[in-house]
Structures are given as structure tokens and as C-alpha cells.
Backbone and ligand atoms as CSV (ligand in chain L), in Angstrom:
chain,resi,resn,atom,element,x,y,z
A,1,UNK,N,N,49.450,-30.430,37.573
A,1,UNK,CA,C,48.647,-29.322,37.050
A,1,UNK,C,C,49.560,-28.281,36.385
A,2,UNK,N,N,48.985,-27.511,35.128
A,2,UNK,CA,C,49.735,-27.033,34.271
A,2,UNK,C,C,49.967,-25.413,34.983
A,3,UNK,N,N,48.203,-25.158,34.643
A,3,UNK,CA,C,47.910,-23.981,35.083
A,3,UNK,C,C,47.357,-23.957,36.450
A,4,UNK,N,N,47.526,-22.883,37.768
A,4,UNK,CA,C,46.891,-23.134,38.593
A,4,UNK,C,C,46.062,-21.807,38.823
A,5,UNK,N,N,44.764,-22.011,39.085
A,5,UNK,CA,C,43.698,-20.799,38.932
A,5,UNK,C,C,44.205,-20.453,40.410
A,6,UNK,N,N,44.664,-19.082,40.509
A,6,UNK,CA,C,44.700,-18.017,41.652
A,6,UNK,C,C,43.498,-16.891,41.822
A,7,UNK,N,N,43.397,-16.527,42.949
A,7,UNK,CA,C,42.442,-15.770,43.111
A,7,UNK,C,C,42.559,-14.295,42.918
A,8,UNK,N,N,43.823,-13.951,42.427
A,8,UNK,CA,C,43.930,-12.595,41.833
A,8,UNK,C,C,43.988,-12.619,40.513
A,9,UNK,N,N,43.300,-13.548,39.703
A,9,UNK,CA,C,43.177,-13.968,38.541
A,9,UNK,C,C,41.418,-13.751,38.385
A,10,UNK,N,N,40.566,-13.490,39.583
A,10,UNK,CA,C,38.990,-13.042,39.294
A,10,UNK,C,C,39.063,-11.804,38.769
A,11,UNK,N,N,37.914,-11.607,37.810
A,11,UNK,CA,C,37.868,-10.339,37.202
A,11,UNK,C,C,36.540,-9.967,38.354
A,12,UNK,N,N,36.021,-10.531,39.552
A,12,UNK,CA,C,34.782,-10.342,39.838
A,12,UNK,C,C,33.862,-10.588,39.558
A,13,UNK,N,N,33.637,-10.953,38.382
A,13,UNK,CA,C,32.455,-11.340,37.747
A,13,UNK,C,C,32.554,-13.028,38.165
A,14,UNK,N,N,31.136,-13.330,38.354
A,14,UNK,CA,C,31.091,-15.235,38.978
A,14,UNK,C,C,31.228,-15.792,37.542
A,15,UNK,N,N,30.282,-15.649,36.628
A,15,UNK,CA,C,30.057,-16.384,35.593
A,15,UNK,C,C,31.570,-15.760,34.775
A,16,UNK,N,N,32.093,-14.873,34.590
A,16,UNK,CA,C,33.587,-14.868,33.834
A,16,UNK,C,C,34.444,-15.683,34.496
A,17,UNK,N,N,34.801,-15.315,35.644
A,17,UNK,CA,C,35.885,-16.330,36.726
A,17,UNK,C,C,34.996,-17.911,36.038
A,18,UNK,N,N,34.103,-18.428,36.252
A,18,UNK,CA,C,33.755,-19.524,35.882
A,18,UNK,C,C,34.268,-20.525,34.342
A,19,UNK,N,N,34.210,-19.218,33.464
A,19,UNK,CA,C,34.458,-19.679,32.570
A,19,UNK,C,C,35.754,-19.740,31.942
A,20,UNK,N,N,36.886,-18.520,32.506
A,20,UNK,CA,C,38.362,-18.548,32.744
A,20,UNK,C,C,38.636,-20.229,33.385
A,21,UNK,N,N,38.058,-20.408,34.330
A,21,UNK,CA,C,38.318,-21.646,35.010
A,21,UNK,C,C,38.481,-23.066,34.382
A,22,UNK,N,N,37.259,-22.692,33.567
A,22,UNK,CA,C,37.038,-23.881,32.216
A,22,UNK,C,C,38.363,-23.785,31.138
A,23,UNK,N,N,38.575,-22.569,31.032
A,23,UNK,CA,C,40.013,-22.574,29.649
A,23,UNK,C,C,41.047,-23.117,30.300
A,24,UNK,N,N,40.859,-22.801,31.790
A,24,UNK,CA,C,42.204,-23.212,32.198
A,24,UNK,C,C,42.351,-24.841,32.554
A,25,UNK,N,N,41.031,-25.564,33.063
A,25,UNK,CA,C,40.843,-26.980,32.971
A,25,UNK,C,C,41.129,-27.572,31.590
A,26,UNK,N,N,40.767,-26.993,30.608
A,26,UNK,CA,C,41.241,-27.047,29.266
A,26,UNK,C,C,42.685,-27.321,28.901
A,27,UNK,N,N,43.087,-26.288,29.390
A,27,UNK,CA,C,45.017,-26.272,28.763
A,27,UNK,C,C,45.372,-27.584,29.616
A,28,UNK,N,N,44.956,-28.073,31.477
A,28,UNK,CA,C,45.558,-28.490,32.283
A,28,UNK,C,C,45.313,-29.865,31.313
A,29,UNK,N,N,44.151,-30.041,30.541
A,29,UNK,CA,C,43.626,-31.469,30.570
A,29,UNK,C,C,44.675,-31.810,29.031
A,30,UNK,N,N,45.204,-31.005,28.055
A,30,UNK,CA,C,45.655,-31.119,26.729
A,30,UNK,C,C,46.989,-31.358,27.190
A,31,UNK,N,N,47.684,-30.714,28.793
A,31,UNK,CA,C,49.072,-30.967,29.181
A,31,UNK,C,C,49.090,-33.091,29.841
A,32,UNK,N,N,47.750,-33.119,30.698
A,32,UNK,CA,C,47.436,-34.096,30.669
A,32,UNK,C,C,47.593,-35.153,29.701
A,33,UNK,N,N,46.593,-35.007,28.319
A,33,UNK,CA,C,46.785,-36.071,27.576
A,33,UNK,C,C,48.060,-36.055,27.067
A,34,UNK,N,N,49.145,-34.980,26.917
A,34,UNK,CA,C,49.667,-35.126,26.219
A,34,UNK,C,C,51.081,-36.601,26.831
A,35,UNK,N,N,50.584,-37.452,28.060
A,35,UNK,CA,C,51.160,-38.342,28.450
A,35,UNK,C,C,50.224,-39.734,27.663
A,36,UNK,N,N,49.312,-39.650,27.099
A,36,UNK,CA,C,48.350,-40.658,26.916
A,36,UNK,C,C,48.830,-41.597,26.084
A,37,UNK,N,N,48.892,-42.435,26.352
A,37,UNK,CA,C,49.265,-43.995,25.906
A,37,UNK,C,C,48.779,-44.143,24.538
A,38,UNK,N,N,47.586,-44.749,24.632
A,38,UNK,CA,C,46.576,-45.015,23.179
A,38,UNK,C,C,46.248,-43.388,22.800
A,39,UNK,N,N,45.834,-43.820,21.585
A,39,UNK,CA,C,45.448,-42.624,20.447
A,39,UNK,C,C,45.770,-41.397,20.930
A,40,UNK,N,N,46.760,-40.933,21.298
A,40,UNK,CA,C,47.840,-39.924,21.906
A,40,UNK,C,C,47.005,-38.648,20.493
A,41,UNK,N,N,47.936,-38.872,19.301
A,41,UNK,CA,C,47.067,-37.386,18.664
A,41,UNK,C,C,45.513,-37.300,18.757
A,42,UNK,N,N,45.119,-38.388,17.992
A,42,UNK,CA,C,43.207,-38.389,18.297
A,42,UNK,C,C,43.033,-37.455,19.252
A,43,UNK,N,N,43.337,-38.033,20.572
A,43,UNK,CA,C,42.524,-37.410,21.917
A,43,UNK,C,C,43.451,-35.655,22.083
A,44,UNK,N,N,45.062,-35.851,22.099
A,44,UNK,CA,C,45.072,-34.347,21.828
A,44,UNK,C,C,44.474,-33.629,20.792
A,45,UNK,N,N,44.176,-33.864,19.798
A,45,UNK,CA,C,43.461,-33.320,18.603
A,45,UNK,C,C,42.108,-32.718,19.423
A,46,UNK,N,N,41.420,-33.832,19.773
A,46,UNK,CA,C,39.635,-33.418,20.565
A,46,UNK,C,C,39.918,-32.363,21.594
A,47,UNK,N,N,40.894,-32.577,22.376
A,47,UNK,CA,C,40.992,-31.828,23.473
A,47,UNK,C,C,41.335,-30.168,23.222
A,48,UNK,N,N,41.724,-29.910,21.804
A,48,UNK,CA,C,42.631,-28.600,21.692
A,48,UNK,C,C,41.034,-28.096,20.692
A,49,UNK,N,N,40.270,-28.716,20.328
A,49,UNK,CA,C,39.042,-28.401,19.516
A,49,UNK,C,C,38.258,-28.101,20.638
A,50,UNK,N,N,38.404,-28.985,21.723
A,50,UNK,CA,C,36.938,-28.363,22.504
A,50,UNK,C,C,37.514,-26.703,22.953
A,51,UNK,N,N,39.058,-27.124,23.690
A,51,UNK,CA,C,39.615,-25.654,23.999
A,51,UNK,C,C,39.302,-24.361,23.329
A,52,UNK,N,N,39.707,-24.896,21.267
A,52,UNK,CA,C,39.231,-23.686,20.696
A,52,UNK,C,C,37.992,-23.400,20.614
A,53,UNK,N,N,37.016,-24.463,20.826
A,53,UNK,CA,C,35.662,-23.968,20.722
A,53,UNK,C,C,35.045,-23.518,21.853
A,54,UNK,N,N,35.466,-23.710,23.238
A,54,UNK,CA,C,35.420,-23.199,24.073
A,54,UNK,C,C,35.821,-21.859,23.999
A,55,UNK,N,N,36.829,-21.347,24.138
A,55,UNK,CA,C,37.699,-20.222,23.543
A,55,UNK,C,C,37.100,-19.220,22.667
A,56,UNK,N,N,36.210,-19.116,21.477
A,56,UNK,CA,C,35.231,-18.476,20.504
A,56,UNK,C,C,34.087,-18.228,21.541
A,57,UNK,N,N,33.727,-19.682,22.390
A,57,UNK,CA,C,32.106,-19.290,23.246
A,57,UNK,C,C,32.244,-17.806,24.212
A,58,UNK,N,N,33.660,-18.303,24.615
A,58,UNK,CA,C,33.644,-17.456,25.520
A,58,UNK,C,C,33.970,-15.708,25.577
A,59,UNK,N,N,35.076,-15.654,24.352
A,59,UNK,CA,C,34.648,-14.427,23.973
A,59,UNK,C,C,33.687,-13.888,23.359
A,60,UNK,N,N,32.815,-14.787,22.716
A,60,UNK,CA,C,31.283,-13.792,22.465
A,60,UNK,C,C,30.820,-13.442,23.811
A,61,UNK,N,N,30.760,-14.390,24.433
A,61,UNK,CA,C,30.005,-13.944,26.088
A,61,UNK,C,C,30.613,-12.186,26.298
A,62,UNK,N,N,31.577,-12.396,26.456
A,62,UNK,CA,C,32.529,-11.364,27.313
A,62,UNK,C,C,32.209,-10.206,26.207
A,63,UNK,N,N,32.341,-10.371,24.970
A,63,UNK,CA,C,32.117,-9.192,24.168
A,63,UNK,C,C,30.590,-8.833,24.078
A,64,UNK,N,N,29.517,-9.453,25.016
A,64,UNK,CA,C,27.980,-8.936,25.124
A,64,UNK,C,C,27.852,-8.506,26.363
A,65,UNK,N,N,29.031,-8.352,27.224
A,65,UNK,CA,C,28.691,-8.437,28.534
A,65,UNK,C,C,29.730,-6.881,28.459
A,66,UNK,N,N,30.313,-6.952,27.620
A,66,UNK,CA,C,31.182,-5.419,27.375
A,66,UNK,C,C,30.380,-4.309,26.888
A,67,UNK,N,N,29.531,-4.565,25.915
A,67,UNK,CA,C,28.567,-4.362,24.865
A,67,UNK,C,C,27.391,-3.599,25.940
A,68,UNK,N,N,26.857,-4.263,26.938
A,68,UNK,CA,C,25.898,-4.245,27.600
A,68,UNK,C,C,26.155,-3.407,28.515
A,69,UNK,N,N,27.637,-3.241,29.325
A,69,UNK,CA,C,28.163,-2.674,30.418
A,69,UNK,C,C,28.924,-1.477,29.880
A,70,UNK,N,N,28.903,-1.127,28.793
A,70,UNK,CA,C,29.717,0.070,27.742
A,70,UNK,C,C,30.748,-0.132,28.243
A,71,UNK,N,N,31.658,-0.642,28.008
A,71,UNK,CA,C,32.514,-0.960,28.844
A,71,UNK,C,C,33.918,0.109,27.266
A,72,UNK,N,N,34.390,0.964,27.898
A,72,UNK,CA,C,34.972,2.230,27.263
A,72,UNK,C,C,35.986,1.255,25.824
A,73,UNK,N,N,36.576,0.766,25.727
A,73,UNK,CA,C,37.741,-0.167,25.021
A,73,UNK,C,C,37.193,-1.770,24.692
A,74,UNK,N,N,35.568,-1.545,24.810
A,74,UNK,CA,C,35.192,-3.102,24.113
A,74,UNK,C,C,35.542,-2.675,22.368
A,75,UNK,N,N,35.921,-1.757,21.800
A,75,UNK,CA,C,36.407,-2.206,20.303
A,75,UNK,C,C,37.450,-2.952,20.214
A,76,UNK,N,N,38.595,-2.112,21.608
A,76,UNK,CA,C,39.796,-2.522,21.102
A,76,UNK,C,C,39.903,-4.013,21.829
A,77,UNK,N,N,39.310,-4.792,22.753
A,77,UNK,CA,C,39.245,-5.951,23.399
A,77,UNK,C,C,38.741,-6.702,22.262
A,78,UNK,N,N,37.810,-6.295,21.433
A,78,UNK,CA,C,37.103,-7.429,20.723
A,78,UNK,C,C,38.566,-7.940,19.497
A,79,UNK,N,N,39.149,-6.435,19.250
A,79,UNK,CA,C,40.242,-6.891,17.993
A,79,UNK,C,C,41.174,-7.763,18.806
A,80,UNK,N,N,41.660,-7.852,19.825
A,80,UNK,CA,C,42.276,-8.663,20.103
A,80,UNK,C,C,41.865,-10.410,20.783
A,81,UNK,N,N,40.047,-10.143,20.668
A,81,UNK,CA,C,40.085,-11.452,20.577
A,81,UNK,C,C,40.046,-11.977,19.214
A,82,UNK,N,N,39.979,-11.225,18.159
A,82,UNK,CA,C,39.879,-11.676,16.809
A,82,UNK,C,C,41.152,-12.099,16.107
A,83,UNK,N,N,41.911,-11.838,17.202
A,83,UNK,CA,C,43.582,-11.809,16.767
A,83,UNK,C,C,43.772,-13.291,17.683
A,84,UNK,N,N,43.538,-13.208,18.507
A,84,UNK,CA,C,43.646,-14.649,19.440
A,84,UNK,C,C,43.293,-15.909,18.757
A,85,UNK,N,N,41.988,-15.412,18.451
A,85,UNK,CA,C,41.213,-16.345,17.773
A,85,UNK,C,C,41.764,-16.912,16.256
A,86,UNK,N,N,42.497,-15.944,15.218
A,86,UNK,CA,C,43.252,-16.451,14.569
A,86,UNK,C,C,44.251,-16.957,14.498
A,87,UNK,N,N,44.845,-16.697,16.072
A,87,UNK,CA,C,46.675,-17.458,15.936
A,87,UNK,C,C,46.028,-19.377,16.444
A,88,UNK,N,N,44.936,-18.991,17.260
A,88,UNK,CA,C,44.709,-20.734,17.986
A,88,UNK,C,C,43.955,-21.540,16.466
A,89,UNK,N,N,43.348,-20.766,15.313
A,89,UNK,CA,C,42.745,-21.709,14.628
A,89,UNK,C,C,43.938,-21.799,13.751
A,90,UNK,N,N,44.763,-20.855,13.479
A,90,UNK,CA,C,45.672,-21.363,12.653
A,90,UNK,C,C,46.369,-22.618,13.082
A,91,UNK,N,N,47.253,-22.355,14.401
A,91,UNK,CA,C,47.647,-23.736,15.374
A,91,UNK,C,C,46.614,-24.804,15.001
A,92,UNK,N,N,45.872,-25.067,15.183
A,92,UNK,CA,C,44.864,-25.961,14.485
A,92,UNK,C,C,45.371,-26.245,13.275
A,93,UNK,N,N,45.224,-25.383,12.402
A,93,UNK,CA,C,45.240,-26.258,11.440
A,93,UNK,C,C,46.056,-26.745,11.270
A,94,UNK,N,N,47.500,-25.968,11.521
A,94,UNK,CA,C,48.263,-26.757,11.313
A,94,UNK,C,C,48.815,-27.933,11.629
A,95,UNK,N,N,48.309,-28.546,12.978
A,95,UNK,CA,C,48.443,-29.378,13.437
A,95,UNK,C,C,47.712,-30.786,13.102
A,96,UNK,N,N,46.622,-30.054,12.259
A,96,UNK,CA,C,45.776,-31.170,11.447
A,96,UNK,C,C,46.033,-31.581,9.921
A,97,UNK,N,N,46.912,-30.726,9.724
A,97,UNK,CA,C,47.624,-31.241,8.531
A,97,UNK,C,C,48.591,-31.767,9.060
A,98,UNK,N,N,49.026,-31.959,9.638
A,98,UNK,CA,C,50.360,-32.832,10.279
A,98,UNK,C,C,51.852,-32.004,10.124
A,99,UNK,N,N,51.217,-30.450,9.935
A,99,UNK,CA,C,52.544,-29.911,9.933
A,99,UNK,C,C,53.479,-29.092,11.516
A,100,UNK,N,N,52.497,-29.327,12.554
A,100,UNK,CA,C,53.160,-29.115,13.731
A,100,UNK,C,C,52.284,-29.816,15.090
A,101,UNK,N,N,53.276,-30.192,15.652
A,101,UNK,CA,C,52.820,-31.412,16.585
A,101,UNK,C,C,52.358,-30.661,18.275
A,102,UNK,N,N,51.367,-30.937,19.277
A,102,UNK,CA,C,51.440,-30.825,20.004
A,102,UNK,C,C,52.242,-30.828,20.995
A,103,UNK,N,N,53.479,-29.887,21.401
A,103,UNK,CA,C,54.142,-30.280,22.001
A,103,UNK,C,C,54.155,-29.453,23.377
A,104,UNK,N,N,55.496,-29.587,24.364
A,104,UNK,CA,C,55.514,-28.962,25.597
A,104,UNK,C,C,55.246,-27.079,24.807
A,105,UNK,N,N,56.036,-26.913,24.186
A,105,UNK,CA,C,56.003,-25.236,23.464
A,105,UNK,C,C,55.043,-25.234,23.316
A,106,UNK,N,N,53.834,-25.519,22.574
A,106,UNK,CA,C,52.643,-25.102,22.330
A,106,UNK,C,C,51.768,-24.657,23.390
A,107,UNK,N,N,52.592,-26.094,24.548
A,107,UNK,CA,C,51.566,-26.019,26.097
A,107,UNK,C,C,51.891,-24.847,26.406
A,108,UNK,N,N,53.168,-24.567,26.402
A,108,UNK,CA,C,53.747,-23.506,27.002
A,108,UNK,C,C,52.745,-21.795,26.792
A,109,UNK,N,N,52.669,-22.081,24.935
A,109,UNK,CA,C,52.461,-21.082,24.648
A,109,UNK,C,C,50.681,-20.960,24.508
A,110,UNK,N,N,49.856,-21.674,24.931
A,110,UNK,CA,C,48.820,-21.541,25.532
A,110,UNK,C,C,48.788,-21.262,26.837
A,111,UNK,N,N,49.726,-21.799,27.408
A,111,UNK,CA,C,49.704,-21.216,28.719
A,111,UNK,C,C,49.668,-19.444,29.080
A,112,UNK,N,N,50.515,-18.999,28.387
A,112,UNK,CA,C,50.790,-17.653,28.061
A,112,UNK,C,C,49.363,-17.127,27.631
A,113,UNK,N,N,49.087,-17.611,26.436
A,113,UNK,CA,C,48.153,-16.705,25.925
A,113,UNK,C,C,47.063,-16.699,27.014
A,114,UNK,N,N,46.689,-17.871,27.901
A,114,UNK,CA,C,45.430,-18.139,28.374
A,114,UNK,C,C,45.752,-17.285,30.360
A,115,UNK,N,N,46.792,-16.884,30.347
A,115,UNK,CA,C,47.371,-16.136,31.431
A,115,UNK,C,C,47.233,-14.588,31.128
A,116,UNK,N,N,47.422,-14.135,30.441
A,116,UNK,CA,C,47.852,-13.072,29.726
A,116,UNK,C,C,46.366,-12.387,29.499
A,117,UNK,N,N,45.637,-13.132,28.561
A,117,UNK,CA,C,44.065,-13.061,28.102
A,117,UNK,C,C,43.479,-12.622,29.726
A,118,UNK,N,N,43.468,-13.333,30.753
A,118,UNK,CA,C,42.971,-13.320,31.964
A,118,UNK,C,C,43.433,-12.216,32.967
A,119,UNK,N,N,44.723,-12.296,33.040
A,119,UNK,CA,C,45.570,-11.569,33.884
A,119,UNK,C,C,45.860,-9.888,33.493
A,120,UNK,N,N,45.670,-9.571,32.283
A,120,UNK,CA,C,46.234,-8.207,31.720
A,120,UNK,C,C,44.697,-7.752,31.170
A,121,UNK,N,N,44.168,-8.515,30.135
A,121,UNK,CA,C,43.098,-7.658,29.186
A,121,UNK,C,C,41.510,-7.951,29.824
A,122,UNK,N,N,41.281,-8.896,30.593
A,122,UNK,CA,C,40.095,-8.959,31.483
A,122,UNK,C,C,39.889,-8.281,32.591
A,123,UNK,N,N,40.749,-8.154,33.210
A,123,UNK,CA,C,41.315,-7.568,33.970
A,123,UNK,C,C,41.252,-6.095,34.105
A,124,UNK,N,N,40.938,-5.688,33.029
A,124,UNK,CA,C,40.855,-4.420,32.419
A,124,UNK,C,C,39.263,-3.805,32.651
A,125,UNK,N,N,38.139,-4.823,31.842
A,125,UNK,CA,C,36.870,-4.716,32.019
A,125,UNK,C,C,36.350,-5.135,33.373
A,126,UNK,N,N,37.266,-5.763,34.351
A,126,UNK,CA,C,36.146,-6.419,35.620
A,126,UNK,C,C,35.246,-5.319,35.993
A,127,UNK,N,N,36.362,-4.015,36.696
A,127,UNK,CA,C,35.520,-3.224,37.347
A,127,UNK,C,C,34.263,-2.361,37.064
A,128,UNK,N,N,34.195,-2.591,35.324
A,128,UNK,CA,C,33.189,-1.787,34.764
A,128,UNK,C,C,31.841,-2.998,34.972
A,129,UNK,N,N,32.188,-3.860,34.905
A,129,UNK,CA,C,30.748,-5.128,34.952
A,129,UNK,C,C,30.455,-5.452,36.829
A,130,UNK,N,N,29.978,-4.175,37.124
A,130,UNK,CA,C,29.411,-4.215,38.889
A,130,UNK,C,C,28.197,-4.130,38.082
A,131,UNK,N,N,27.298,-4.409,39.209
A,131,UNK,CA,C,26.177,-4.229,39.886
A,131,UNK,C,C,25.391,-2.762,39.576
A,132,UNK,N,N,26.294,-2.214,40.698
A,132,UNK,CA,C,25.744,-0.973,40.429
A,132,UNK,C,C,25.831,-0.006,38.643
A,133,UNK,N,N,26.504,-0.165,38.000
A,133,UNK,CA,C,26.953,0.253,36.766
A,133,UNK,C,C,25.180,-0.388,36.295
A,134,UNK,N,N,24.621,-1.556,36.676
A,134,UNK,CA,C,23.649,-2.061,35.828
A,134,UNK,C,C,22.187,-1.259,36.238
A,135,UNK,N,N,22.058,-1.451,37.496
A,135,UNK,CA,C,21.036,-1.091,38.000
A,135,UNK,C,C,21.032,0.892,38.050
A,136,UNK,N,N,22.447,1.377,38.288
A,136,UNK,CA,C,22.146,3.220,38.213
A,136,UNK,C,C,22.399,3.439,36.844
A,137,UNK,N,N,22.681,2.979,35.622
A,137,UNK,CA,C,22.565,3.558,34.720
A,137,UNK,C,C,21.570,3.001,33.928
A,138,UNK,N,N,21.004,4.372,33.224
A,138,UNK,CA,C,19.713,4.085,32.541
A,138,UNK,C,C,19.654,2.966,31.409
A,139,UNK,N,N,21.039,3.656,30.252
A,139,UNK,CA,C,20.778,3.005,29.266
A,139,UNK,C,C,21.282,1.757,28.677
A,140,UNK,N,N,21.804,1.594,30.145
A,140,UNK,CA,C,22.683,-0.113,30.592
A,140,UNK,C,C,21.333,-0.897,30.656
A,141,UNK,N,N,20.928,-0.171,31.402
A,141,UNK,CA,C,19.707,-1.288,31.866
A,141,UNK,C,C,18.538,-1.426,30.619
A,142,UNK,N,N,18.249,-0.410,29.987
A,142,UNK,CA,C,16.933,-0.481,29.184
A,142,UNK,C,C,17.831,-1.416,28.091
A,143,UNK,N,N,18.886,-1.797,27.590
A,143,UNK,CA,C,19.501,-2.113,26.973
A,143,UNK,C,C,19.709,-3.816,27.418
A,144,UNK,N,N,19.645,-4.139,28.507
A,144,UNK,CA,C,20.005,-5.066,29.066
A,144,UNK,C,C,18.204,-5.695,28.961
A,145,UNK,N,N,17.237,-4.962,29.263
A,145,UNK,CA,C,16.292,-5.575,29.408
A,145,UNK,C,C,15.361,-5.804,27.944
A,146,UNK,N,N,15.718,-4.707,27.369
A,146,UNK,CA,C,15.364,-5.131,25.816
A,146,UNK,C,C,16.010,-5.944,24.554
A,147,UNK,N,N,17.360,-5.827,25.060
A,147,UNK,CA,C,18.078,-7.851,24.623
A,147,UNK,C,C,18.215,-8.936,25.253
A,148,UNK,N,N,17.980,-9.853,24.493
A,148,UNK,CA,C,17.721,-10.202,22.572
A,148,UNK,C,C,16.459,-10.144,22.525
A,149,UNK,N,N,15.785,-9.545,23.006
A,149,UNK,CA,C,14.503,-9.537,22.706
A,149,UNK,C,C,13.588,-8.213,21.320
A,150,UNK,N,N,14.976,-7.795,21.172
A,150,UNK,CA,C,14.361,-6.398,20.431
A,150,UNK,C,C,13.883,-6.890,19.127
A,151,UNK,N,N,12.864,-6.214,18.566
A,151,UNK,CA,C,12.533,-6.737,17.076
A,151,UNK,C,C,12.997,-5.802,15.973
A,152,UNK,N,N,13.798,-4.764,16.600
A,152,UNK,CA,C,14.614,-3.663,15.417
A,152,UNK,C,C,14.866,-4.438,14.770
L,1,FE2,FE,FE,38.196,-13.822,29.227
């Protein structure tokens, strides 16, 4: 195992911890193939696409759940998933043009980013996404209960 999920790695939230869990089954499974016998790029190729597309799902989540919870620095969280999000599709591409190969460094340096993302900048929003933040504030909640449903 590449990455190992620790429990001072929960932001508190079930469904965030859940889905941290998934990026990190992700990186473990791309360190995985990267021993694979047959169609070695193919399957790393699929595996680093579901990651990035995983990766996009999950910061929309987190940036509606910031959105919803006012959470003080969801501008500056969102620019840095927009920044994330461009260094992993670039890696992509380049790797699909055949100009840089999956290697231990890359693992490495997903490892980082997908530690870092979890450990420092989520980390940041857990304590604002309680319970109570939803239910005692007003315009959390009227907000919460009138999306996506609004017809503005
Ligand atoms: Fe996250």
C-alpha cells in the first residue's frame, strides 16, 4: 500500500472522509498497476483517468458543501482546486502524448498532492461543516433547503 488512510486525516465529515478514501484507493491502485504485466500503459492510462475524474467529482462536492456551510475562504479553496485540477490534467496529457511516463515520481508526486489536499487545505473547512452550523443558522439552512431546487 502506497498511501495509508489515518484517522487524523478525517475532516469529520462521513461523506468527505469517504471520498478522500476513494482518491486515496485511487493513487494505491495506479502504484499497484504500475507492476502489471499485460497492457501495463492501457490500464495505467484508465486508472489515472478515473483518479482525475474522480478528483473534479470531488471537488465540486466539497466546493457546494463550502458554498452551503459559508465556509469563510471557500474562494480561496476553490482557486486552488482549479490549480490542482490543472497541474493533474496537464500530467494527463502529457502522458497521452507519450511525452512523460508513469513513473515512481509521479506516484510520488500524487502522493503529495493527494496528502497535502487532505491533510492541510480540508482540514481547514472540517470544523465549519457541523451539524450545528446547519441546523442554528438561518441562512445555511433556508439555503440548504431551497437547493437545487430554486427556480431563480
Ligand atoms: Fe478534499
Amino acid at each position: 500500500m502506497f498511501i495509508k488512510w489515518r484517522d487524523q486525516m478525517s475532516v469529520g465529515v462521513q461523506e468527505v472522509d469517504r471520498q478522500h478514501k476513494q482518491l486515496i484507493a485511487y493513487v494505491n491502485e495506479l502504484y499497484e498497476s504500475l507492476k502489471t504485466k499485460q497492457n501495463r500503459d492501457e490500464v495505467l492510462q484508465k486508472t489515472l483517468d478515473n483518479l482525475i475524474q474522480y478528483t473534479i467529482i470531488h471537488f465540486a462536492v466539497e466546493e457546494v458543501l463550502m458554498n452551503i456551510f459559508e465556509y469563510p475562504d471557500h474562494l480561496e479553496h476553490k482557486k486552488i482546486h482549479r490549480a490542482l485540477e490543472k497541474q493533474v490534467l496537464e500530467l494527463q496529457d502529457r502522458i497521452r502524448k507519450g511525452r512523460a511516463d508513469i513513473t515512481v515520481e509521479v506516484l510520488v508526486f500524487l502522493r503529495d498532492w493527494v496528502n497535502n489536499h487532505i491533510l492541510v487545505e480540508d482540514k481547514k473547512y472540517g470544523p465549519y461543516l457541523t451539524r450545528e452550523r446547519l441546523v442554528d443558522h438561518k441562512p445555511v439552512k433556508n439555503k440548504l433547503w431551497s437547493w437545487p431546487f430554486s427556480r431563480k
